[in-house]
Biotite code that builds the C-alpha atoms (Angstrom):
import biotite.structure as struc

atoms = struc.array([
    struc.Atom([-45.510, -41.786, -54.952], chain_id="A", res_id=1, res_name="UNK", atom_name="CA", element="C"),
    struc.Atom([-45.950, -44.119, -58.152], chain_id="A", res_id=2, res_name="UNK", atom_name="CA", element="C"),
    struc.Atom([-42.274, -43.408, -58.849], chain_id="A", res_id=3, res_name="UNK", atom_name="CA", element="C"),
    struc.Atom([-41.096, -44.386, -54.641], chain_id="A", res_id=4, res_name="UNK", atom_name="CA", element="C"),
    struc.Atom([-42.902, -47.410, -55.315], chain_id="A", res_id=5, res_name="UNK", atom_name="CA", element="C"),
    struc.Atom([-40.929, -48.973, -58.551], chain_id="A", res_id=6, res_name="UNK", atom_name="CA", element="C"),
    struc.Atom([-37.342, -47.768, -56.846], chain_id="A", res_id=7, res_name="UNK", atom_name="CA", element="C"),
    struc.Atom([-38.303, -49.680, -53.644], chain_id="A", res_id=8, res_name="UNK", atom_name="CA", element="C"),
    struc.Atom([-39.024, -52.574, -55.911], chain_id="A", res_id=9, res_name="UNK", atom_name="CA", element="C"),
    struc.Atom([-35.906, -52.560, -57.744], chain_id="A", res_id=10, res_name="UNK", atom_name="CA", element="C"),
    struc.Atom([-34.106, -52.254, -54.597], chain_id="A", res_id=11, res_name="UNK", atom_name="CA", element="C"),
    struc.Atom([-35.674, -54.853, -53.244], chain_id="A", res_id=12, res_name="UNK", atom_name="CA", element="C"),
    struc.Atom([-35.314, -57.468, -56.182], chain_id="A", res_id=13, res_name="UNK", atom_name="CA", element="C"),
    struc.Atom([-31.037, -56.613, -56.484], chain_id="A", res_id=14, res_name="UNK", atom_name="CA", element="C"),
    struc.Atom([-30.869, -57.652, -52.260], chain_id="A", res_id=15, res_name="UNK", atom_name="CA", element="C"),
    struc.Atom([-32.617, -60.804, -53.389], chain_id="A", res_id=16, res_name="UNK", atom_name="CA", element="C"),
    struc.Atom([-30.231, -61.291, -56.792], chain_id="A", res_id=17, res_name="UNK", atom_name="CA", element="C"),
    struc.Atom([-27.454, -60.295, -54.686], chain_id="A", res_id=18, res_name="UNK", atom_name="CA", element="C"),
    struc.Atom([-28.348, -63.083, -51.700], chain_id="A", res_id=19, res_name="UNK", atom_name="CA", element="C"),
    struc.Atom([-28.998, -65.528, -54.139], chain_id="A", res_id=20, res_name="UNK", atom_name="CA", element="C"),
    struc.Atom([-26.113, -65.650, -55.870], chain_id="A", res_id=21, res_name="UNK", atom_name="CA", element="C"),
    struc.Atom([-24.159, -65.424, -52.448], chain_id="A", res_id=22, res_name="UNK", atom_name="CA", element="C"),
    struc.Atom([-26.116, -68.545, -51.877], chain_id="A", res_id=23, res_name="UNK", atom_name="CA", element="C"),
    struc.Atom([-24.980, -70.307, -54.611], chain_id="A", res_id=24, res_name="UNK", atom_name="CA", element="C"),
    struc.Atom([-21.274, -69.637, -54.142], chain_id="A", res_id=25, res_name="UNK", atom_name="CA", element="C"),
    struc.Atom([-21.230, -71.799, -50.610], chain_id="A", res_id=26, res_name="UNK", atom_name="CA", element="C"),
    struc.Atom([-23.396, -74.785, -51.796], chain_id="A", res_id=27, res_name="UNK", atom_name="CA", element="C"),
    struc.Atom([-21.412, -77.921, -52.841], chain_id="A", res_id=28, res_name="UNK", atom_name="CA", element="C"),
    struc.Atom([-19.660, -78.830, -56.089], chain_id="A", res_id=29, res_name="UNK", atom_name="CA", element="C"),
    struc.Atom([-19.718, -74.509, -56.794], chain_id="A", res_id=30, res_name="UNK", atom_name="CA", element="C"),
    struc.Atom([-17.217, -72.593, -57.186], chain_id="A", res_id=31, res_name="UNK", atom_name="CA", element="C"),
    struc.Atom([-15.336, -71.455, -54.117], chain_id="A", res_id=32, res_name="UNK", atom_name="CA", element="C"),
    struc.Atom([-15.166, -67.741, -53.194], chain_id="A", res_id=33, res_name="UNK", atom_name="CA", element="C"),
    struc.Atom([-11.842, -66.461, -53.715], chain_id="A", res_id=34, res_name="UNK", atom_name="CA", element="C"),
    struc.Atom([-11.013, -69.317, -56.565], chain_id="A", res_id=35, res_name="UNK", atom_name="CA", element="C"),
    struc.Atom([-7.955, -68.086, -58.110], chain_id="A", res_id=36, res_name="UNK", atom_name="CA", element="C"),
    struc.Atom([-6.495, -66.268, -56.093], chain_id="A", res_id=37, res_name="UNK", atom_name="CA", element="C"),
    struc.Atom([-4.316, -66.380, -53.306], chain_id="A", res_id=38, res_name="UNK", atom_name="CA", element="C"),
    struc.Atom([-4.893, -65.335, -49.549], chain_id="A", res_id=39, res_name="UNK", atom_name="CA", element="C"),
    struc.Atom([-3.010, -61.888, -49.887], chain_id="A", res_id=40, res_name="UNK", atom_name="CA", element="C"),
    struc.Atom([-4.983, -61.636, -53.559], chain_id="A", res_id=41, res_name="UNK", atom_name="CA", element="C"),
    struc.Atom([-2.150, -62.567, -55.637], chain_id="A", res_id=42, res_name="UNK", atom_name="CA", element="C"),
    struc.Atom([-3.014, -64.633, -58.786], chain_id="A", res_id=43, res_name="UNK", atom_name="CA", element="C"),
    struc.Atom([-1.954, -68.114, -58.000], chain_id="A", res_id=44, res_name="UNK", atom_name="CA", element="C"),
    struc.Atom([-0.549, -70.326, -60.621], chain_id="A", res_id=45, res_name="UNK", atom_name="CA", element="C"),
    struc.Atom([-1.956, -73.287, -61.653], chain_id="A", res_id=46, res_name="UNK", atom_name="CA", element="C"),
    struc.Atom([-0.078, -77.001, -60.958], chain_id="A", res_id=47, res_name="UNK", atom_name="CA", element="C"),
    struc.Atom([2.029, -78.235, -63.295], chain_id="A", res_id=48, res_name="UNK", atom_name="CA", element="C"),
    struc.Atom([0.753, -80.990, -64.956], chain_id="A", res_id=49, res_name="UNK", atom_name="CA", element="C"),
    struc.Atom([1.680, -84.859, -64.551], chain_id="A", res_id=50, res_name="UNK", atom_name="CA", element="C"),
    struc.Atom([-0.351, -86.193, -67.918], chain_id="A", res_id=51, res_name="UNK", atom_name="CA", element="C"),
    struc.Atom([1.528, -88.663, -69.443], chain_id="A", res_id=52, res_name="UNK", atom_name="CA", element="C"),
    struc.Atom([-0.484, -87.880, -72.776], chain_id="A", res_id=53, res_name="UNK", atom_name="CA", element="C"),
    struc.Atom([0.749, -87.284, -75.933], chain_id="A", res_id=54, res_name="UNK", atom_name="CA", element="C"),
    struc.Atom([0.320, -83.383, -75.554], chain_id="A", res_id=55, res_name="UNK", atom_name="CA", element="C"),
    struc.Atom([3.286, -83.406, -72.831], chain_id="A", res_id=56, res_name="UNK", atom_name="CA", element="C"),
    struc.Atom([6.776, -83.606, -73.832], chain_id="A", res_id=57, res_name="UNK", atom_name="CA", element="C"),
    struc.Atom([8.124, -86.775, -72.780], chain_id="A", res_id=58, res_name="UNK", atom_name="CA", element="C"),
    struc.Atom([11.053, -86.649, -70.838], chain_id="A", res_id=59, res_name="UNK", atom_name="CA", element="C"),
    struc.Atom([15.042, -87.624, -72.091], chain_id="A", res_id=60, res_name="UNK", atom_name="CA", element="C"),
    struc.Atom([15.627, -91.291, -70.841], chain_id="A", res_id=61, res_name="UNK", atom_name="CA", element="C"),
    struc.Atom([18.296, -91.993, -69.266], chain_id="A", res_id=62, res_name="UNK", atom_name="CA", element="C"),
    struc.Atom([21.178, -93.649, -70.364], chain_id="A", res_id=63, res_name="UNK", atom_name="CA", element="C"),
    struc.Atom([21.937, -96.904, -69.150], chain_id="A", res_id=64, res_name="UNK", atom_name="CA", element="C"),
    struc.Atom([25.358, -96.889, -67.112], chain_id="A", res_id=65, res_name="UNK", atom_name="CA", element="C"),
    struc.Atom([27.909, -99.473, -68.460], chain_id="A", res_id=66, res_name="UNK", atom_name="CA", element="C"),
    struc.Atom([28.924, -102.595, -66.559], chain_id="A", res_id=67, res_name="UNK", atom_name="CA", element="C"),
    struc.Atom([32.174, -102.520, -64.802], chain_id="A", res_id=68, res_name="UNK", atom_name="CA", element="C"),
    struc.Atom([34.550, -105.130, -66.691], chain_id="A", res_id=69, res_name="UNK", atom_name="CA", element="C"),
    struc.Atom([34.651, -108.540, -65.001], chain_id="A", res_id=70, res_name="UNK", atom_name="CA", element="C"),
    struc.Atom([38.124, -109.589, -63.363], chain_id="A", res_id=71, res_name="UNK", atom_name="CA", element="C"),
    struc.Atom([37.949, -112.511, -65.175], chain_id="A", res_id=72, res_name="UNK", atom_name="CA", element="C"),
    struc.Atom([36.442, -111.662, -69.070], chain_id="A", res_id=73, res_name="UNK", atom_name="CA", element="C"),
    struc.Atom([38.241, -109.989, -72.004], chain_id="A", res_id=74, res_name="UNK", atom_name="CA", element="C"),
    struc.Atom([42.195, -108.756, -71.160], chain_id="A", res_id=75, res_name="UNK", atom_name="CA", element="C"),
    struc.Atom([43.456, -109.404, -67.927], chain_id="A", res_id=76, res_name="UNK", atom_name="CA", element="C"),
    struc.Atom([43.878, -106.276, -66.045], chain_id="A", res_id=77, res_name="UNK", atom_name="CA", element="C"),
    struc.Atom([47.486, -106.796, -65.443], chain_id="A", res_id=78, res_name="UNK", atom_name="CA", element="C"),
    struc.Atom([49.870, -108.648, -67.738], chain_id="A", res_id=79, res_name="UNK", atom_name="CA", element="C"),
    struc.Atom([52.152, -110.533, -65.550], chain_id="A", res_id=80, res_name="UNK", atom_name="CA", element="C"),
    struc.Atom([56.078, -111.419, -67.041], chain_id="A", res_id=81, res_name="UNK", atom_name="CA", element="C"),
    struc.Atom([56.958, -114.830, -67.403], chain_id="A", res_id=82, res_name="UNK", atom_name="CA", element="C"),
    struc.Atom([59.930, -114.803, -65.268], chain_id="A", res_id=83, res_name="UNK", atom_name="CA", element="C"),
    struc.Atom([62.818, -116.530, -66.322], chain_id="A", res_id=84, res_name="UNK", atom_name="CA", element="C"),
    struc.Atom([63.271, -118.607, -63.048], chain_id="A", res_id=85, res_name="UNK", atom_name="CA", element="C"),
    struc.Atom([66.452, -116.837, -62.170], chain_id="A", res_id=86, res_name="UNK", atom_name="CA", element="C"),
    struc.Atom([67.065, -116.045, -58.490], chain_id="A", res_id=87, res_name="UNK", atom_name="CA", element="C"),
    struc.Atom([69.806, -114.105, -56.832], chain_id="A", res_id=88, res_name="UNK", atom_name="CA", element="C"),
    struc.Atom([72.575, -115.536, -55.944], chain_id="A", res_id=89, res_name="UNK", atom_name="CA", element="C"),
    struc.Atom([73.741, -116.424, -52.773], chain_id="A", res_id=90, res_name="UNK", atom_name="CA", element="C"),
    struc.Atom([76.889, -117.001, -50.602], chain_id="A", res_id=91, res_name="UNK", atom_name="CA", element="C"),
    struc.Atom([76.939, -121.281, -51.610], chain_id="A", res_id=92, res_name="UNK", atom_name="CA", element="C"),
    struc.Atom([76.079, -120.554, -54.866], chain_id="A", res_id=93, res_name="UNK", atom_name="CA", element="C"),
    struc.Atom([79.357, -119.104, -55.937], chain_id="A", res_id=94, res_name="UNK", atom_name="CA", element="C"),
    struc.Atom([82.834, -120.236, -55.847], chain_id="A", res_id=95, res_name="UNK", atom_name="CA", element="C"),
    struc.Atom([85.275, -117.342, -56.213], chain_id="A", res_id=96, res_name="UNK", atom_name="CA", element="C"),
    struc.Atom([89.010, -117.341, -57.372], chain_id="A", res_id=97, res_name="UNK", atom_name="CA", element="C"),
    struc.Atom([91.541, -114.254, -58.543], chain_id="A", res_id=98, res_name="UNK", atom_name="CA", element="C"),
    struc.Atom([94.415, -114.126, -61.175], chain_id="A", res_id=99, res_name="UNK", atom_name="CA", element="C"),
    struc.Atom([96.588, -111.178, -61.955], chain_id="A", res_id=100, res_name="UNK", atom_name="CA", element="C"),
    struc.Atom([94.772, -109.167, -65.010], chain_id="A", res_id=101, res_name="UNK", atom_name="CA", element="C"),
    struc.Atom([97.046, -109.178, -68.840], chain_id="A", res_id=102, res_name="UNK", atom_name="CA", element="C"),
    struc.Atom([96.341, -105.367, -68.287], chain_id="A", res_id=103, res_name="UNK", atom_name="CA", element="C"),
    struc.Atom([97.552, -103.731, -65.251], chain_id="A", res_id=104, res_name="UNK", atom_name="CA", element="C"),
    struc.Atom([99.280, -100.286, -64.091], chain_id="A", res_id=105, res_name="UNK", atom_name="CA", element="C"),
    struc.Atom([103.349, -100.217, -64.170], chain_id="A", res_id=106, res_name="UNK", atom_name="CA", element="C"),
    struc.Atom([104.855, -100.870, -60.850], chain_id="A", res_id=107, res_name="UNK", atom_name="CA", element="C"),
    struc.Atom([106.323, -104.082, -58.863], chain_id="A", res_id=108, res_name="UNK", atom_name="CA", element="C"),
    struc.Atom([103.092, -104.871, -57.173], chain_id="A", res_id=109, res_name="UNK", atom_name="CA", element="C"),
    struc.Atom([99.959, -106.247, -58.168], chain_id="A", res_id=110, res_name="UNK", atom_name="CA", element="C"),
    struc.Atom([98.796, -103.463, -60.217], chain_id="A", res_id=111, res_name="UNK", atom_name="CA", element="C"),
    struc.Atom([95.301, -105.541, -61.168], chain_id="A", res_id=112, res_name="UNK", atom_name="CA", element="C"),
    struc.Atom([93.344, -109.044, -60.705], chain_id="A", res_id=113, res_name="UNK", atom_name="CA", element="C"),
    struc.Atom([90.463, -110.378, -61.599], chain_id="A", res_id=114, res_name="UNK", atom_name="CA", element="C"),
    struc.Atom([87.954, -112.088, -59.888], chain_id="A", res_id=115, res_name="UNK", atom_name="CA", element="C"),
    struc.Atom([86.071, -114.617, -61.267], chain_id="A", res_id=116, res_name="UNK", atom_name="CA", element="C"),
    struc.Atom([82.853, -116.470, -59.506], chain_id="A", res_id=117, res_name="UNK", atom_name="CA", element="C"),
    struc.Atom([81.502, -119.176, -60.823], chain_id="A", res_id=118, res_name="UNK", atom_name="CA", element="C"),
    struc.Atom([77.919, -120.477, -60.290], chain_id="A", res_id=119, res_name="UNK", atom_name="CA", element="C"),
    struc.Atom([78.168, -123.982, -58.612], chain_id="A", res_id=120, res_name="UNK", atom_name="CA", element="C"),
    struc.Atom([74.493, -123.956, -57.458], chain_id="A", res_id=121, res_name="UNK", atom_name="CA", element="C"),
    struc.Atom([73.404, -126.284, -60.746], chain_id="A", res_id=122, res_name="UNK", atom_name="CA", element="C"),
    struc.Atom([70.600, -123.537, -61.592], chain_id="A", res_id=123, res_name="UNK", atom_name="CA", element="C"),
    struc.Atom([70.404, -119.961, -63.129], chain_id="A", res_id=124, res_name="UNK", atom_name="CA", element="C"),
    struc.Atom([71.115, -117.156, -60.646], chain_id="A", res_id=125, res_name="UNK", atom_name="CA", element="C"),
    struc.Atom([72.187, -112.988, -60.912], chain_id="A", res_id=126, res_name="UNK", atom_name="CA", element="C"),
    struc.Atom([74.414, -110.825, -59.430], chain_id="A", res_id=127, res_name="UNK", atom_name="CA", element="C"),
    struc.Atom([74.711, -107.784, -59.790], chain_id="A", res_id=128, res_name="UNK", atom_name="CA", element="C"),
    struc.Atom([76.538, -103.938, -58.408], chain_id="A", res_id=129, res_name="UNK", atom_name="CA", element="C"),
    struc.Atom([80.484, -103.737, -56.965], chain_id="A", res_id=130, res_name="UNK", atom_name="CA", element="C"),
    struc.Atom([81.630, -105.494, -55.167], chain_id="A", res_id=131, res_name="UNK", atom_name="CA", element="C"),
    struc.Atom([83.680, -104.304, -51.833], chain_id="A", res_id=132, res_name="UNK", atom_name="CA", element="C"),
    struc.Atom([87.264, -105.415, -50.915], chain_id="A", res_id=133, res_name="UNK", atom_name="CA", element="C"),
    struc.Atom([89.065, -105.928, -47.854], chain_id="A", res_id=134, res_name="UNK", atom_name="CA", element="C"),
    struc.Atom([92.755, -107.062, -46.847], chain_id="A", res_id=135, res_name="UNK", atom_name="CA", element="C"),
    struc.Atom([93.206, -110.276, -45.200], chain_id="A", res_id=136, res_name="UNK", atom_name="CA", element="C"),
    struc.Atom([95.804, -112.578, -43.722], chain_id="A", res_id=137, res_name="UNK", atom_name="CA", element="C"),
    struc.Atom([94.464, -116.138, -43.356], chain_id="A", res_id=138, res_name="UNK", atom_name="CA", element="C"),
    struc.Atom([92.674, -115.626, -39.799], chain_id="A", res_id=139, res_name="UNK", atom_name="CA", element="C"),
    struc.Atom([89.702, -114.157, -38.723], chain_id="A", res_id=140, res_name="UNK", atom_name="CA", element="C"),
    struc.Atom([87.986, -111.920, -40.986], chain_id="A", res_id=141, res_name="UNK", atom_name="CA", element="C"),
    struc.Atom([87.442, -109.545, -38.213], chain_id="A", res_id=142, res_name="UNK", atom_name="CA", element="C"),
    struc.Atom([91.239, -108.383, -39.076], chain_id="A", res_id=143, res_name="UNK", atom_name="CA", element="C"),
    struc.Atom([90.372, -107.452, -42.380], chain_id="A", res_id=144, res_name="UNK", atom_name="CA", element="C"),
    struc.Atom([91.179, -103.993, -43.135], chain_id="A", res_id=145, res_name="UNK", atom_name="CA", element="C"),
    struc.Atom([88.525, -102.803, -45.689], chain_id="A", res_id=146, res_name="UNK", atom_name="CA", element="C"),
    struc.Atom([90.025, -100.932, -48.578], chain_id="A", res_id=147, res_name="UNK", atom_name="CA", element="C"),
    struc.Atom([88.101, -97.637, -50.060], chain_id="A", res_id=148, res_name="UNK", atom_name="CA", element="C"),
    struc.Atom([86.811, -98.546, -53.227], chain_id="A", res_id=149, res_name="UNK", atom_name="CA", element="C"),
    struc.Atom([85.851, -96.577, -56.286], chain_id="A", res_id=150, res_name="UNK", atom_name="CA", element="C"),
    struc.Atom([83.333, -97.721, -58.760], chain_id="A", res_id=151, res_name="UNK", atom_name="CA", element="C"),
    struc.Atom([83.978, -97.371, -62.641], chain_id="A", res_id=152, res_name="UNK", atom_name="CA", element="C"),
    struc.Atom([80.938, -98.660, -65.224], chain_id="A", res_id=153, res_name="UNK", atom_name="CA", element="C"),
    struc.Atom([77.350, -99.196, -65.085], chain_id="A", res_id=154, res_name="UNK", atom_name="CA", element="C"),
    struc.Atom([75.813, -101.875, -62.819], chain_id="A", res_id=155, res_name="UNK", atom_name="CA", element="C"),
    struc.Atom([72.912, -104.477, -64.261], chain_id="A", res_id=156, res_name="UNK", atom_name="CA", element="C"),
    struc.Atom([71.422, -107.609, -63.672], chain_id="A", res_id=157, res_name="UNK", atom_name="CA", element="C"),
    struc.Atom([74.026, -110.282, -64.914], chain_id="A", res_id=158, res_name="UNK", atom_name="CA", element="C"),
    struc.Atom([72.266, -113.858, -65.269], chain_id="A", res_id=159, res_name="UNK", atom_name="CA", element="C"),
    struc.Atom([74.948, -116.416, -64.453], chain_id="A", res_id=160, res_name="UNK", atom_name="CA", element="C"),
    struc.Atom([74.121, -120.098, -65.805], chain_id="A", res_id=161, res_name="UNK", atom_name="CA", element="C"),
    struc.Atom([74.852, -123.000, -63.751], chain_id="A", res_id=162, res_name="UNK", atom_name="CA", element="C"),
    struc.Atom([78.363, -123.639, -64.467], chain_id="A", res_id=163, res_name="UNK", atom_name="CA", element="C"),
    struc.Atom([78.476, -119.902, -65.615], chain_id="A", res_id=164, res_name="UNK", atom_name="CA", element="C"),
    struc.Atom([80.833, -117.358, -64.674], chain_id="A", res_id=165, res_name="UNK", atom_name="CA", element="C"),
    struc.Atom([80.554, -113.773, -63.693], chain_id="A", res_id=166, res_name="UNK", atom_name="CA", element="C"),
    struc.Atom([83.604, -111.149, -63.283], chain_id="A", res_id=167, res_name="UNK", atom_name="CA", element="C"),
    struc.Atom([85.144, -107.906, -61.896], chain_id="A", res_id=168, res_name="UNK", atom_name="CA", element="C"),
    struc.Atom([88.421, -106.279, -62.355], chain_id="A", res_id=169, res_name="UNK", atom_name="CA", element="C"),
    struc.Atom([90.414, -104.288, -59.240], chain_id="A", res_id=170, res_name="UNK", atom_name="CA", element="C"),
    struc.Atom([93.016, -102.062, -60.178], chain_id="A", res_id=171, res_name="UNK", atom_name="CA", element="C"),
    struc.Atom([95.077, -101.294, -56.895], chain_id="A", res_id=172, res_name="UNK", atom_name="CA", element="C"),
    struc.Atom([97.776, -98.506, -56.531], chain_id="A", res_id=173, res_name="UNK", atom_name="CA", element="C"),
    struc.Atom([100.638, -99.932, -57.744], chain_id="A", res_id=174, res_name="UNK", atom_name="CA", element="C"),
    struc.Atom([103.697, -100.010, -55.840], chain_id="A", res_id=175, res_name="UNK", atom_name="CA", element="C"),
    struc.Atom([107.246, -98.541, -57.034], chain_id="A", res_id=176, res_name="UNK", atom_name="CA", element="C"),
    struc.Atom([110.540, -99.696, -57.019], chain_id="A", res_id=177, res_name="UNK", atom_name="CA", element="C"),
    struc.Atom([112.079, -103.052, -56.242], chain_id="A", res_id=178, res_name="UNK", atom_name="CA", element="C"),
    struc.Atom([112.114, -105.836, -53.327], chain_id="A", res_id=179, res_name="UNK", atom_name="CA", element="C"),
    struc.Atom([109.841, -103.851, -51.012], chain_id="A", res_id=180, res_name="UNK", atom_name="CA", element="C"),
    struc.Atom([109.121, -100.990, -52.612], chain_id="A", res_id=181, res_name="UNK", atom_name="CA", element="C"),
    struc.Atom([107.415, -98.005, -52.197], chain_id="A", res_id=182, res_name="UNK", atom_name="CA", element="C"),
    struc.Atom([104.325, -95.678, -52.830], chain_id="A", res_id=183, res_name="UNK", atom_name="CA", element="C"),
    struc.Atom([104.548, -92.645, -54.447], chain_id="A", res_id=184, res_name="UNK", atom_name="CA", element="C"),
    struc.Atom([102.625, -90.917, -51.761], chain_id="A", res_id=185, res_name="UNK", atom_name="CA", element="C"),
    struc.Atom([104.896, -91.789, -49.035], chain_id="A", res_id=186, res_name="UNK", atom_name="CA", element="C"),
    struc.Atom([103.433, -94.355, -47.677], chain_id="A", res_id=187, res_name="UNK", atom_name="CA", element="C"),
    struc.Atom([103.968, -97.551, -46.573], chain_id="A", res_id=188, res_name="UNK", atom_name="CA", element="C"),
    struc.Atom([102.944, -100.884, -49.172], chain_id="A", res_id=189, res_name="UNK", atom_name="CA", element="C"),
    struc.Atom([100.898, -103.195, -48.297], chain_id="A", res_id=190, res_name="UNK", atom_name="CA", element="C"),
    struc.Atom([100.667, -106.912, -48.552], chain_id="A", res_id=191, res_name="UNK", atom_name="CA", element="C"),
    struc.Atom([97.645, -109.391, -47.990], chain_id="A", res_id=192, res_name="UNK", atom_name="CA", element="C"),
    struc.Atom([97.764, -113.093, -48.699], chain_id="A", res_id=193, res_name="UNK", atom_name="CA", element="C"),
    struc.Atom([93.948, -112.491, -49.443], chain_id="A", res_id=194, res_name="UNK", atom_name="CA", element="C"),
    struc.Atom([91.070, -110.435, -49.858], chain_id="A", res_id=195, res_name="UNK", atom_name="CA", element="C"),
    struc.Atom([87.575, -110.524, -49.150], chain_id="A", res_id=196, res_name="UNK", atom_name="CA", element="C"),
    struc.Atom([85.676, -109.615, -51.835], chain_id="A", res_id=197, res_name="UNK", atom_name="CA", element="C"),
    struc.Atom([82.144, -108.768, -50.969], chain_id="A", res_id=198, res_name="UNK", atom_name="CA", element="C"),
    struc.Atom([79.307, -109.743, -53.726], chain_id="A", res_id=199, res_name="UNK", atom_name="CA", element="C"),
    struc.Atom([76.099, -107.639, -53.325], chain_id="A", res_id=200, res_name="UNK", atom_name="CA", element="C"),
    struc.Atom([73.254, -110.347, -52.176], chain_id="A", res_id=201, res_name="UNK", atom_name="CA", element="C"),
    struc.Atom([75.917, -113.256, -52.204], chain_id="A", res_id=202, res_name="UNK", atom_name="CA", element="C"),
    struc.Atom([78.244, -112.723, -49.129], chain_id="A", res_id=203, res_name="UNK", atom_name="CA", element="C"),
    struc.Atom([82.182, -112.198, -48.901], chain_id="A", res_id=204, res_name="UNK", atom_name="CA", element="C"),
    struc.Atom([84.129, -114.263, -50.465], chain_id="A", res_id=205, res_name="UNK", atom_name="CA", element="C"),
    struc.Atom([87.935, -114.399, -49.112], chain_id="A", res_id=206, res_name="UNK", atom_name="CA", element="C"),
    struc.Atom([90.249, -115.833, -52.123], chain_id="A", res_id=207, res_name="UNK", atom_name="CA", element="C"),
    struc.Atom([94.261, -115.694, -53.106], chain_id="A", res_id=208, res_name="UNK", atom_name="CA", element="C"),
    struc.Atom([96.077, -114.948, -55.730], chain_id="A", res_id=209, res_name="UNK", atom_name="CA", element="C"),
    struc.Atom([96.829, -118.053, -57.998], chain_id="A", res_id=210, res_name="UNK", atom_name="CA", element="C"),
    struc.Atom([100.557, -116.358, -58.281], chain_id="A", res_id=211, res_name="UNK", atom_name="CA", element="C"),
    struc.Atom([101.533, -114.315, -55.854], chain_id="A", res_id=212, res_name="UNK", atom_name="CA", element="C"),
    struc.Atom([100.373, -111.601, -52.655], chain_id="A", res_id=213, res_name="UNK", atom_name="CA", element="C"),
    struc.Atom([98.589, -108.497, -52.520], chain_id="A", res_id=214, res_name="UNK", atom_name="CA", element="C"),
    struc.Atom([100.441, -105.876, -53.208], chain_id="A", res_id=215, res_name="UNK", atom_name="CA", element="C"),
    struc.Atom([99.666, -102.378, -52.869], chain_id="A", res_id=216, res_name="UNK", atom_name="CA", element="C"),
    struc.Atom([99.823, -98.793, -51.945], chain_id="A", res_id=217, res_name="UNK", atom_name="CA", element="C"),
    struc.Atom([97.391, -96.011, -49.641], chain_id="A", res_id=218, res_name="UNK", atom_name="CA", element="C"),
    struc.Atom([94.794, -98.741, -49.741], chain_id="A", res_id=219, res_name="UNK", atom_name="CA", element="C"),
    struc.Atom([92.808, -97.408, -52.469], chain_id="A", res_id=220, res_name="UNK", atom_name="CA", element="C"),
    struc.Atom([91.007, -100.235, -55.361], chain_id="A", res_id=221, res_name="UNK", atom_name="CA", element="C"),
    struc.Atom([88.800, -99.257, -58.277], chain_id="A", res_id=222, res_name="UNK", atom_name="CA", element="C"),
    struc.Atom([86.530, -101.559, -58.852], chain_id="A", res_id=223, res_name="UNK", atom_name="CA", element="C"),
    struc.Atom([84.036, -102.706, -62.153], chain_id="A", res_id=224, res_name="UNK", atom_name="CA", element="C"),
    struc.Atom([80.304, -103.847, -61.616], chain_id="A", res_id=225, res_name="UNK", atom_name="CA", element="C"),
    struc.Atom([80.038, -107.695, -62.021], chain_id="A", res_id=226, res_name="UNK", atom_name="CA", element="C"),
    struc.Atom([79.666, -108.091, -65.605], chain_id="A", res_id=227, res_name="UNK", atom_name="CA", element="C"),
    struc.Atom([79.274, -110.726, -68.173], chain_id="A", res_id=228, res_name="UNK", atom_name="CA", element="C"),
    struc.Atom([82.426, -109.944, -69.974], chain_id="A", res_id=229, res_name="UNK", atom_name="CA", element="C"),
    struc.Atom([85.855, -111.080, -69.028], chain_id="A", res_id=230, res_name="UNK", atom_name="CA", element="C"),
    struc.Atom([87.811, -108.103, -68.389], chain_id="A", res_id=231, res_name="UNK", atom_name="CA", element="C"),
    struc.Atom([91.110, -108.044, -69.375], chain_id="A", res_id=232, res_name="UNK", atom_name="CA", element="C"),
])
């Protein structure tokens, strides 16, 4: 009986230990039951830490971003050409007149001429391409009968100076033979008291031979670009 006794004792003194401490888990500023764990029992991590204190690793700074440049500081951002005050020529600003050239195909006809414009505007202006070229009597220009033209040389800018002069040379198929004439294709010459020459930019310009007609076979001209140079 002596021996019941003490194991009812101890029994009874581990349901108060056990109480007590069950007690002391649910009053205020104790731990909380569970602490350190999550609801399904997982181990749950702790926070990361926002301490500014030496111990942390302070973060990278970042690098300041650079001003854009200011329009109007350091080099402009685009370097503008000082022109040189030359515009393009136009239809009053020339004054055109055609000669026979030194150097021209054999034949009875005109063979060659040159035209020659000269700038009568009293300032700077360009030109510049091939011309075209028409036949013309000395009425309207609606007659004219435009003659195919082929191109020979390279074509720039040509600044003409006020009293300056600017030039291109038309070689013609030359006619055969005397008085009339004839072409060695077959066909028939023709004559034109003038032409129309036609300036890129700068109008036609209808002028006459200082000595002479047109003369000329299948209606074909080659033609230079306006150039600087006096041709020949």
């Amino acid at each position: 009986m002596y021996g019941i006794g003490i194991r009812r004792v101890a029994t009874a003194m581990m349901t108060a230990s056990a109480a007590t401490l069950l007690m002391t888990a649910c009053q205020p500023g104790g731990t909380p039951a569970g602490a350190g764990s999550s609801p399904s029992g997982a181990p749950v991590k702790p926070a990361a830490s926002t301490s500014t204190s030496g111990s942390a690793s302070p973060s990278t700074p970042s690098t300041p971003s650079t001003p854009a440049a200011s329009a109007t500081s350091g080099s402009p951002a685009h370097t503008t050409t000082p022109s040189t005050g030359a515009k393009a020529c136009g239809l009053p600003d020339l004054k055109a007149s055609m000669y026979q050239a030194a150097v021209r195909p054999d034949g009875t006809g005109t063979g060659a001429a040159i035209v020659e414009f000269t700038n009568v505007s009293g300032k700077a202006c360009t030109v510049q391409g091939y011309p075209t070229v028409a036949g013309a009597g000395n009425g309207s220009p609606a007659k004219n009968r435009p003659l195919k033209v082929t191109t020979t040389g390279g074509a720039s800018a040509v600044k003409v100076a006020a009293g300056g002069k600017a030039w291109t040379k038309l070689t013609f198929v030359q006619v055969q033979g005397e008085a009339d004439g004839y072409c060695k294709s077959g066909a028939t010459p023709a004559s034109y008291p003038t032409l129309v020459v036609g300036v890129p930019g700068a109008g036609a310009h209808q002028v006459a031979l200082t000595d002479g007609v047109i003369a000329e076979c299948d209606d074909k001209v080659t033609v230079t670009a306006l150039s600087a140079a006096k041709p020949s």
